[in-house]
Phi, psi and omega in degrees: 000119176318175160216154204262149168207142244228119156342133162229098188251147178301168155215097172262119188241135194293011175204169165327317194254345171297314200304333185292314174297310164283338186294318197311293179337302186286309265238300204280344164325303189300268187357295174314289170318331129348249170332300183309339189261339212217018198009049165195168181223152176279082206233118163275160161226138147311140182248101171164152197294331195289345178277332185324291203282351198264335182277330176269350161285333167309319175274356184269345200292178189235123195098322197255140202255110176286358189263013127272027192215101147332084200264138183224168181226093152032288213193172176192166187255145183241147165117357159305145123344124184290340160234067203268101187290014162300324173328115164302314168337305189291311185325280202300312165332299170335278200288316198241319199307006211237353189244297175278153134215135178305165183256348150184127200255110215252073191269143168331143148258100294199292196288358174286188185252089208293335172309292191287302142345276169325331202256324178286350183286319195301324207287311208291326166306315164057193251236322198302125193307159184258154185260327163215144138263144166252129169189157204260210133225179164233179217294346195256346192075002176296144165281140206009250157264016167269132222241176187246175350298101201275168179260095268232312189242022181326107197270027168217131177290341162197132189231163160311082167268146140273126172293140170288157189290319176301341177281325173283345172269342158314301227282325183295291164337313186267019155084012180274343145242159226265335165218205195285295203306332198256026149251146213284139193273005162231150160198179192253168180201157184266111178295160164326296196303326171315289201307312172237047164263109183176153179300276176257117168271136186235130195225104185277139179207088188272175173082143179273002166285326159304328194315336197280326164327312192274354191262336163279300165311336147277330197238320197279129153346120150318104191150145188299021158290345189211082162305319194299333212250029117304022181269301188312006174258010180230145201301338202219092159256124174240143198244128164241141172242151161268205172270335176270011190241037186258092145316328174310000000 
């Protein structure tokens, strides 16, 4: 089966927080247009430090009333503490939830029966498309935790994963946690086909530990050998780098 696929061009900028600025830019329009049209909104998030300038320039814009705007989050890890600040959730609570508040923030249940966990996030989420994903990539090139080879044609909107090691020595590396060993080997994660069912995707990816993620995901083939380049199956993607994750 062909796959149709759709132009993905960088936007690159020298620092973090411009790169932070234009996604926030692209991102909060869709938003608006919402609330206006239907007064509430849809917002996936990505949990992770590459987000960081795109979320506070998001919670800085003017205008946009985050107290309409429906927040759900990409993954979480099970077997973490519930209030580990590794968690994404807690992550996000942290980062953005502290600036902002949503008019309702739909989170992993973390204390749960990770099966069971999952199938209700699949409940919370219902069928209706998100008006943005905000979402990052990783060194591996995955979209939330589906790690490759991912699944393009996953029939669950969130599952039970094993995490790839490359995906757990990143989380070590980027200081969240102190070895391998302590980082958890499942999480629960929102799949590919969930994450770009959404108007628009804004995809932020700062650092030179990414360039090459983002240089497979413009180039490389299609196919879960390369999760980021499902992006190239949706019509209205925007990819922002800073200058060091810029392949060019």
């Amino acid at each position: 089966m062909s796959i149709a696929e759709t132009a993905l061009e960088i936007h690159a900028h020298p620092t973090r927080q411009e790169m932070g600025a234009a996604a926030a830019a692209a991102a909060a329009p869709i938003l608006r247009e919402a609330i206006a049209e239907r007064g509430s909104a849809r917002l996936m998030l990505a949990a992770a430090p590459s987000q960081s300038a795109t979320l506070r320039a998001l919670a800085a814009t003017e205008g946009l009333d985050f107290s309409k705007i429906d927040c759900f989050h990409m993954d979480d890890y099970i077997g973490l503490t519930p209030d580990a600040p590794q968690g994404f959730g807690n992550w996000l609570a942290n980062a953005l939830f502290t600036l902002v508040t949503p008019r309702t923030f739909h989170r992993i249940d973390v204390t749960a029966a990770p099966e069971g966990a999952a199938a209700a996030y699949r409940e919370a989420m219902g069928e209706e498309p998100f008006d943005v994903t905000l979402c990052g990539l990783g060194v591996n090139g995955h979209l939330a935790f589906n790690d490759p080879p991912a699944d393009f044609a996953d029939p669950l909107s969130a599952r039970v994963v094993e995490l790839d090691p490359v995906s757990r020595q990143q989380q070590v590396d980027e200081g969240h946690f102190p070895d391998l060993e302590a980082v958890p080997v499942h999480a629960i994660t929102v799949t590919i086909p969930r994450l770009l069912n959404a108007r628009r995707i804004v995809v932020s990816v700062p650092a030179a530990v990414k360039r090459q993620a983002v240089h497979d995901t413009v180039n490389q083939s299609i196919s879960g050998a390369h999760p980021g380049t499902a992006l190239r199956t949706h019509p209205d993607v925007h990819l922002f780098v800073d200058a060091e994750a810029d392949p060019r």
